[in-house]
Each structure stands twice: as structure tokens, then as C-alpha cells.
N, CA, C and O atoms as a printed pandas DataFrame, in Angstrom:
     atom_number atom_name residue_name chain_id  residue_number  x_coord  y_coord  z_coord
0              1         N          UNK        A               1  -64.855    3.026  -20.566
1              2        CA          UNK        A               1  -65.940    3.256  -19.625
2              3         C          UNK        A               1  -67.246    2.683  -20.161
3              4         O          UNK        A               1  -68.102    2.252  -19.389
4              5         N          UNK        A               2  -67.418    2.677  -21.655
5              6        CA          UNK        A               2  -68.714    2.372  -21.883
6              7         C          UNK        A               2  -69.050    0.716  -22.075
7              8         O          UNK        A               2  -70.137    0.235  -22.393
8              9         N          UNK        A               3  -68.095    0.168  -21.857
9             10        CA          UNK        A               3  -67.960   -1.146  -21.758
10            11         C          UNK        A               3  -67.890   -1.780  -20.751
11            12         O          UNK        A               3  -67.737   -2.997  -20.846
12            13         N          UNK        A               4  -67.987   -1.116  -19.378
13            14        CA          UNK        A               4  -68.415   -1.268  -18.555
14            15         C          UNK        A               4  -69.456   -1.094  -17.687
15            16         O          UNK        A               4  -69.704   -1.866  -16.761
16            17         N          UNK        A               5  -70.356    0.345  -18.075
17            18        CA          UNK        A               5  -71.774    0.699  -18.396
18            19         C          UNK        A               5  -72.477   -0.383  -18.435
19            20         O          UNK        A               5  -73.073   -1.099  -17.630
20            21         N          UNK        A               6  -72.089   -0.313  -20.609
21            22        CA          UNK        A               6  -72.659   -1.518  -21.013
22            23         C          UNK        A               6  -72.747   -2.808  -19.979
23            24         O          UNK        A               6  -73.767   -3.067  -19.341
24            25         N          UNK        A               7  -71.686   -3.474  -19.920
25            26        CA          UNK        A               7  -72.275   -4.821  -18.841
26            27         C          UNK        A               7  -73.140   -4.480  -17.411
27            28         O          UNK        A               7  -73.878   -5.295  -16.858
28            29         N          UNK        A               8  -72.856   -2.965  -16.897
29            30        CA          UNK        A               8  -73.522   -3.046  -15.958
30            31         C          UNK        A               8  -74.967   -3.100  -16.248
31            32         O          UNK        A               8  -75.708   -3.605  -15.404
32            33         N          UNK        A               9  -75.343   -2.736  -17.110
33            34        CA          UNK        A               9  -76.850   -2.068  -17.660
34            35         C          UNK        A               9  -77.498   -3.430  -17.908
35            36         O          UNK        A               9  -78.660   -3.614  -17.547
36            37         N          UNK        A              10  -76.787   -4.400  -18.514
37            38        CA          UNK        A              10  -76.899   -5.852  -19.419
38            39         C          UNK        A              10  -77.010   -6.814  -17.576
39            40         O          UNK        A              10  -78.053   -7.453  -17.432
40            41         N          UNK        A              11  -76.314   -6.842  -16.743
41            42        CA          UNK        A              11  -76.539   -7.272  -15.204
42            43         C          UNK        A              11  -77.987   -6.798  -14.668
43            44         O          UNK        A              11  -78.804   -7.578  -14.178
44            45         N          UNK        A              12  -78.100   -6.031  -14.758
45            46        CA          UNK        A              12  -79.365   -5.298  -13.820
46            47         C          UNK        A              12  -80.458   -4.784  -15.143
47            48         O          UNK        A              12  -81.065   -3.754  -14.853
48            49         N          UNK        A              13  -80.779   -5.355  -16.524
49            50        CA          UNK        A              13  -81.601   -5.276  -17.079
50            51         C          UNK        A              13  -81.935   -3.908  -17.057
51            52         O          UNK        A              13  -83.021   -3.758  -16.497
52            53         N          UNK        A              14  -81.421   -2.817  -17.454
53            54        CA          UNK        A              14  -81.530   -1.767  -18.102
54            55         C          UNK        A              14  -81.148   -1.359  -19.407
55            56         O          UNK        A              14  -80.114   -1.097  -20.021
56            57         N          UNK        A              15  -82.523   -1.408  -19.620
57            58        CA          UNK        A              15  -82.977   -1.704  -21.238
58            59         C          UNK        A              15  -83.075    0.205  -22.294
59            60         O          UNK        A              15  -82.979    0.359  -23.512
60            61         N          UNK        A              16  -83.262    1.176  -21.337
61            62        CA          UNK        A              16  -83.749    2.064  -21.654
62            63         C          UNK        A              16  -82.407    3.102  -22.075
63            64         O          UNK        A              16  -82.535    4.244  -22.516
64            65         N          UNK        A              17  -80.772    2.213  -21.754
65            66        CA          UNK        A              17  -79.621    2.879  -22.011
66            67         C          UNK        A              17  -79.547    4.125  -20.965
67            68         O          UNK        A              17  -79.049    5.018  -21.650
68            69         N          UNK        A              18  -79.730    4.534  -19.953
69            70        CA          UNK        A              18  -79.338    5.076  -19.076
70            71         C          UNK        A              18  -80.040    4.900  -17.597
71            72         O          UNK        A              18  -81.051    4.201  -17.534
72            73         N          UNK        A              19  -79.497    5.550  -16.349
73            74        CA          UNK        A              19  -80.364    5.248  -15.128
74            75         C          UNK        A              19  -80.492    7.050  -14.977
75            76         O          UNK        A              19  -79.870    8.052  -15.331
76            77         N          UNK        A              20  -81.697    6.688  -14.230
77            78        CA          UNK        A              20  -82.336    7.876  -13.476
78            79         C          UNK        A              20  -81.727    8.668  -12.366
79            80         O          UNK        A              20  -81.110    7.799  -11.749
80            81         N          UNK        A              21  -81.576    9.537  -11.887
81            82        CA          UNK        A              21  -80.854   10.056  -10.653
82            83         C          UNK        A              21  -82.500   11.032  -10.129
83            84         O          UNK        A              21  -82.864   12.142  -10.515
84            85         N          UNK        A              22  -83.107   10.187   -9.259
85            86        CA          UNK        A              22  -84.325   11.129   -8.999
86            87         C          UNK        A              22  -84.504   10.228   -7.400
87            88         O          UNK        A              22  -83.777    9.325   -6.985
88            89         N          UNK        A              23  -85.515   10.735   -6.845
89            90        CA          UNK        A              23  -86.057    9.961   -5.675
90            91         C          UNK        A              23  -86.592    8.748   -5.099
91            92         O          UNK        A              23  -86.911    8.493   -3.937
92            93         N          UNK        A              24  -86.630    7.876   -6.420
93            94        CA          UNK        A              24  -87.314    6.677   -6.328
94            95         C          UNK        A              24  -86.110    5.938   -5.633
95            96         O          UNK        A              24  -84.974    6.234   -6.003
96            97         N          UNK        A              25  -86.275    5.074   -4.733
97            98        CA          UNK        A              25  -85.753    3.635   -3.847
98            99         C          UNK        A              25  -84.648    3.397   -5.169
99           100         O          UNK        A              25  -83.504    3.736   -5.473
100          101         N          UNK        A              26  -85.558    2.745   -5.623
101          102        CA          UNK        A              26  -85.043    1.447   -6.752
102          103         C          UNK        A              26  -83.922    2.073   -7.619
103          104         O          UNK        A              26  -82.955    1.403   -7.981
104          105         N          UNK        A              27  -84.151    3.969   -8.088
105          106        CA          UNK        A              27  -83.428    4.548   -8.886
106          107         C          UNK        A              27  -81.713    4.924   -8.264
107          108         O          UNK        A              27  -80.681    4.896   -8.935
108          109         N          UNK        A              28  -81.857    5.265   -6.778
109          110        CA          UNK        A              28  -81.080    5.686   -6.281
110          111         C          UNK        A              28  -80.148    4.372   -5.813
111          112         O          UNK        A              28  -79.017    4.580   -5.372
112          113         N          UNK        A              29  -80.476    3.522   -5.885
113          114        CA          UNK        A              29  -79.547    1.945   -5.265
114          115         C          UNK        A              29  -78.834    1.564   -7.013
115          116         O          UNK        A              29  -77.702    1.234   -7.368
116          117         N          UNK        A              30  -79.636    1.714   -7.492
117          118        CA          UNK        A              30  -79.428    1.482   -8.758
118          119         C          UNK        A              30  -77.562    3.091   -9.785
119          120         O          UNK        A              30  -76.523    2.974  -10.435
120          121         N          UNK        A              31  -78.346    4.115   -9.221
121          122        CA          UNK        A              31  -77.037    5.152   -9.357
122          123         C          UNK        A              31  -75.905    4.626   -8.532
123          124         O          UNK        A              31  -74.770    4.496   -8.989
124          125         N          UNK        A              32  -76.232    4.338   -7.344
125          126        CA          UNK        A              32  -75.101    4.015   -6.130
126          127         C          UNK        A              32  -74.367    2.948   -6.434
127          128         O          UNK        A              32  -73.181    3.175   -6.193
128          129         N          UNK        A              33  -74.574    1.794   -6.895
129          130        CA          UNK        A              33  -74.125    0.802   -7.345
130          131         C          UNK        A              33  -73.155    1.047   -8.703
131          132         O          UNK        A              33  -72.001    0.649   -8.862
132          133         N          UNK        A              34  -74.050    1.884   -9.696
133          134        CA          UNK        A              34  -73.536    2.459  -10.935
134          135         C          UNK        A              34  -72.153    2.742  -10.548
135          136         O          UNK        A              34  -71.122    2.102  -10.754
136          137         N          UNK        A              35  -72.424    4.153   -9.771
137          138        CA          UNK        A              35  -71.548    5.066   -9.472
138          139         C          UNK        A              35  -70.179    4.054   -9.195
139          140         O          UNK        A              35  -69.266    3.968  -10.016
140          141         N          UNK        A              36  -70.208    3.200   -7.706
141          142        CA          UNK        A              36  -69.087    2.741   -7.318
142          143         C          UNK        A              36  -68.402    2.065   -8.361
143          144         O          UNK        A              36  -67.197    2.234   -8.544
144          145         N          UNK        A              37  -69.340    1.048   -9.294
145          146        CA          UNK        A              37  -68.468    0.424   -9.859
146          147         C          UNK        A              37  -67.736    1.050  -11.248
147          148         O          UNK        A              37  -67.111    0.439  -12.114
148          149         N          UNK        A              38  -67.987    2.235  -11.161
149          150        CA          UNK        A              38  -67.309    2.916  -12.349
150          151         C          UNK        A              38  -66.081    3.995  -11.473
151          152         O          UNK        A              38  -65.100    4.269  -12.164
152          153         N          UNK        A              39  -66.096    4.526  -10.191
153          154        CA          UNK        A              39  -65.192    4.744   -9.786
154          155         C          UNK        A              39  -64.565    4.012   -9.258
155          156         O          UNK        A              39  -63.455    4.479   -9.001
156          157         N          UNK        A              40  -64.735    2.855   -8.880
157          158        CA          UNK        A              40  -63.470    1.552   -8.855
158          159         C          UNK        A              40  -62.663    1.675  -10.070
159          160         O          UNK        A              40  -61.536    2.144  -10.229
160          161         N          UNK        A              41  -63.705    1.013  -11.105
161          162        CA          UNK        A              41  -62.719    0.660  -12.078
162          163         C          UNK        A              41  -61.897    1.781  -12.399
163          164         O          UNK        A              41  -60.915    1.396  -13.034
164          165         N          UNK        A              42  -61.906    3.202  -12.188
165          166        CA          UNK        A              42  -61.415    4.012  -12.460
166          167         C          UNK        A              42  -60.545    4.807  -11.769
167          168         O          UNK        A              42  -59.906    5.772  -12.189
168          169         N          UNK        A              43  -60.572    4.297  -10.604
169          170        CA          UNK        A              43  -60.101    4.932   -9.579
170          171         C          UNK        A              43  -60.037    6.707   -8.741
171          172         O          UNK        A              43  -59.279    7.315   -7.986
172          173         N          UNK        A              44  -61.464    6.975   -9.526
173          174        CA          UNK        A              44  -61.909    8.584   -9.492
174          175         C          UNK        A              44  -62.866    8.374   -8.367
175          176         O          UNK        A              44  -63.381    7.322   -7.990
176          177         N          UNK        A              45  -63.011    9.661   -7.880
177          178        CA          UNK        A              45  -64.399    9.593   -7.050
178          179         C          UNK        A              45  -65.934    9.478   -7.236
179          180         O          UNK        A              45  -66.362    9.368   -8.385
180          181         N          UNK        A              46  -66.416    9.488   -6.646
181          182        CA          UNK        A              46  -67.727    8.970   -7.360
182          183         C          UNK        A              46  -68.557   10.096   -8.189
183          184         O          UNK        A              46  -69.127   10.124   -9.280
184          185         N          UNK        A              47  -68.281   11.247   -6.850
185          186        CA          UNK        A              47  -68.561   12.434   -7.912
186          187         C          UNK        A              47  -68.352   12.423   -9.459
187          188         O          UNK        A              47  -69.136   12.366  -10.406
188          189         N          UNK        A              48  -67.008   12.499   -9.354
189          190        CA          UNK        A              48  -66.343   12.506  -10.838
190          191         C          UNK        A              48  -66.840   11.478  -11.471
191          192         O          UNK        A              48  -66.994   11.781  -12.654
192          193         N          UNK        A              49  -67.218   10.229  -11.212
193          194        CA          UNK        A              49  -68.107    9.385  -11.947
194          195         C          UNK        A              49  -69.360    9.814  -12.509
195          196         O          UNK        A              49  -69.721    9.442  -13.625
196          197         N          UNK        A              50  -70.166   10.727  -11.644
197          198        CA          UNK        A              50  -71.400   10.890  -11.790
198          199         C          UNK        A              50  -71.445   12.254  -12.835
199          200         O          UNK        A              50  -72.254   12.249  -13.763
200          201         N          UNK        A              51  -70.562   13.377  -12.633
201          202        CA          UNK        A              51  -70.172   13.966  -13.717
202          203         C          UNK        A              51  -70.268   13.294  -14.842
203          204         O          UNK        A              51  -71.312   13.258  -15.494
204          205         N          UNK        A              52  -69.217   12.715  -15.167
205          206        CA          UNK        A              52  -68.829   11.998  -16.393
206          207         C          UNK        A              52  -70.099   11.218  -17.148
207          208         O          UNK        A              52  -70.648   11.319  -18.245
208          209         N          UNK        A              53  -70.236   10.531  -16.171
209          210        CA          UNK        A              53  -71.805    9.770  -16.565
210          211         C          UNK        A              53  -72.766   10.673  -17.129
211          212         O          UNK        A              53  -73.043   10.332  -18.279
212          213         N          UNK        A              54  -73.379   11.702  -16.746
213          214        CA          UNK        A              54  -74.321   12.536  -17.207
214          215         C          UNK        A              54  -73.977   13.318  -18.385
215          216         O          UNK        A              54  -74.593   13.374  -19.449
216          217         N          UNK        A              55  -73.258   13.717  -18.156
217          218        CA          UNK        A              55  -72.310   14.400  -19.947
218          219         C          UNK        A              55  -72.266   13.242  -20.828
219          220         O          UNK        A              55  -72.543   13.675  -21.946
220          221         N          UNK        A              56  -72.020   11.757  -20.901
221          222        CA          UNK        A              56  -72.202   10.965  -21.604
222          223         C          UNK        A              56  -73.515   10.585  -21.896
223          224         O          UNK        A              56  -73.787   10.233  -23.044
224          225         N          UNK        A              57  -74.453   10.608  -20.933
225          226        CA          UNK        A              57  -75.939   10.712  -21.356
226          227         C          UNK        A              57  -76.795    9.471  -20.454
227          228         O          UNK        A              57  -77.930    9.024  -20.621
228          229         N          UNK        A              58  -75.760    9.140  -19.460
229          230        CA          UNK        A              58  -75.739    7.530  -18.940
230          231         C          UNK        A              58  -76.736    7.663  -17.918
231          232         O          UNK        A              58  -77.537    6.733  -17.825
232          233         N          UNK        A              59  -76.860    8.746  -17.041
233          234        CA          UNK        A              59  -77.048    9.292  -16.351
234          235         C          UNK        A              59  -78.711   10.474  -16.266
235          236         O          UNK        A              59  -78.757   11.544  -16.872
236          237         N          UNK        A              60  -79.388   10.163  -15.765
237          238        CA          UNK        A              60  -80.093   11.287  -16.319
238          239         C          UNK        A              60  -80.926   11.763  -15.066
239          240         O          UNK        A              60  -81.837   11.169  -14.489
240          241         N          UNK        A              61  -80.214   13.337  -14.726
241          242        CA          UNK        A              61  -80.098   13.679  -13.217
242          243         C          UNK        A              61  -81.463   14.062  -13.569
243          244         O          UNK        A              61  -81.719   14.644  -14.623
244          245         N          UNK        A              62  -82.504   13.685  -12.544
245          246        CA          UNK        A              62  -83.947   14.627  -12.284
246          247         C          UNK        A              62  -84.302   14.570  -10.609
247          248         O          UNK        A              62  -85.341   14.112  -10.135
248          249         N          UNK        A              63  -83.076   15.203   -9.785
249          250        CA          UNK        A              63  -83.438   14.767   -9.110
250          251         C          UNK        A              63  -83.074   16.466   -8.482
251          252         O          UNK        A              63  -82.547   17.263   -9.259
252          253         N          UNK        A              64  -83.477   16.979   -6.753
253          254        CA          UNK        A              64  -83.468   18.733   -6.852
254          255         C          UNK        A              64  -81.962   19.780   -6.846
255          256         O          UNK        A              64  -81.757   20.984   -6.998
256          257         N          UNK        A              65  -80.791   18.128   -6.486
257          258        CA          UNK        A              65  -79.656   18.380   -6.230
258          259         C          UNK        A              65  -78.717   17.951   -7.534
259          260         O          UNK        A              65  -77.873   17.056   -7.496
260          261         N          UNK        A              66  -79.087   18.917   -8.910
261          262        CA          UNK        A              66  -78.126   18.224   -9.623
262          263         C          UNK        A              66  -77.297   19.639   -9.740
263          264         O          UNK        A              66  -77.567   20.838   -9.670
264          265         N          UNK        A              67  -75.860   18.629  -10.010
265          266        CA          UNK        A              67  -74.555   19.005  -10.100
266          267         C          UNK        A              67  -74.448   20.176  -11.918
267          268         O          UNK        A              67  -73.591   20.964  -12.320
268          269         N          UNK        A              68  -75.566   19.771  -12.420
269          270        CA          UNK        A              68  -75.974   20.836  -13.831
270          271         C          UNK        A              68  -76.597   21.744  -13.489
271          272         O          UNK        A              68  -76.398   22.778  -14.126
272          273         N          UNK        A              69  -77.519   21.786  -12.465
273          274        CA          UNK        A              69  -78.130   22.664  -12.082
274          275         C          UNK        A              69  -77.423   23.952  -11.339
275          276         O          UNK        A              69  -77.542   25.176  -11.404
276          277         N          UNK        A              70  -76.512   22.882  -10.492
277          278        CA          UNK        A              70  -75.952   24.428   -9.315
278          279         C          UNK        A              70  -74.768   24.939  -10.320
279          280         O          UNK        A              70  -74.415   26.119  -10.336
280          281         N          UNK        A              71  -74.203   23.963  -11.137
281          282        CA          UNK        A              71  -73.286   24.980  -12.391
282          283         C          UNK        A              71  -74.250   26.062  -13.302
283          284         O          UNK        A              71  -74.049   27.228  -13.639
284          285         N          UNK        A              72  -75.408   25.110  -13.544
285          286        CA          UNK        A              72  -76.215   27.014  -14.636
286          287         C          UNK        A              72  -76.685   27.763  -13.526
287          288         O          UNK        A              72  -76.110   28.821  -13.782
288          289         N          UNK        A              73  -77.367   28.004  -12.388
289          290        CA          UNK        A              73  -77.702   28.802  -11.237
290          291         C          UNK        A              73  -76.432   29.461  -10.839
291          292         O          UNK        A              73  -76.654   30.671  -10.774
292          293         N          UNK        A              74  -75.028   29.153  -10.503
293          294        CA          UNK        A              74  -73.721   29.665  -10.557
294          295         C          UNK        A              74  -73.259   30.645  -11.549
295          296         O          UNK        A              74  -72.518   31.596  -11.300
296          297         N          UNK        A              75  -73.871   30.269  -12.960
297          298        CA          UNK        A              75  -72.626   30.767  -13.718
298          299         C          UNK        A              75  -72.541   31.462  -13.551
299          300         O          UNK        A              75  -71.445   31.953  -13.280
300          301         N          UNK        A              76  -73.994   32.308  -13.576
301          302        CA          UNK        A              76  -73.584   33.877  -13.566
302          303         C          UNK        A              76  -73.201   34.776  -12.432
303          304         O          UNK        A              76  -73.260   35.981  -12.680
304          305         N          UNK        A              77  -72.850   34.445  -11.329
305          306        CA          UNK        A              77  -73.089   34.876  -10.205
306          307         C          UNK        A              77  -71.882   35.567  -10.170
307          308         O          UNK        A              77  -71.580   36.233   -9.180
């Protein structure tokens, strides 16, 4: 997986080793693109991409709908 990251990041000049998941235009075309081409190559859903991605650090959700968030707001419930 990270060798495919890697080239994606190295294509679209992301220099900073991960993308943003927040509200900006540019950030969200930029996840969407991420996303598909890592659940292609993988044949998972994108969800499960975007999981995976953020636990690896690839990812860095700041956006009001993250998938870390409604798991710690959940746990305890």
C-alpha cells in the first residue's frame, strides 16, 4: 500500500507525506482521488481505504464527519 501512496503523493506533489480530509475544494478532490486509487488497487471499499489510511497516518481527518470521532463519541455508549 505504501508504495502506492508513495507514487500517488510523488504525481500530485505532496510533499508534506499525508493529505488532509477537511473542507477545502482542493483537499477533498485530492482524498477522493486518493481514496479510489487505493481501493482499486485493493479491491476494498473506499471506506475501508480511508480507515486504513488514517491509522497509517496518510490521512489526516479534520474534517466534522470523522470516522475516529463517531468511534470515541460511541465507545462508551
Amino acid at each position: 500500500m505504501l508504495r502506492i501512496v508513495k507514487k500517488f503523493f510523488l504525481n500530485n506533489r505532496i510533499n508534506k507525506g499525508y493529505v488532509y480530509a477537511d473542507h477545502q475544494p482542493v483537499n477533498q478532490q485530492l482524498l477522493r482521488e486518493l481514496l479510489i486509487t487505493v481501493s482499486e488497487a485493493f479491491d476494498v471499499s473506499m471506506a475501508t481505504a480511508r480507515i486504513r489510511l488514517i491509522k497509517l497516518g496518510l490521512v489526516k481527518d479534520n474534517s466534522d464527519f470523522s470516522i475516529q470521532k463517531i468511534l470515541r463519541e460511541n465507545r462508551f455508549r
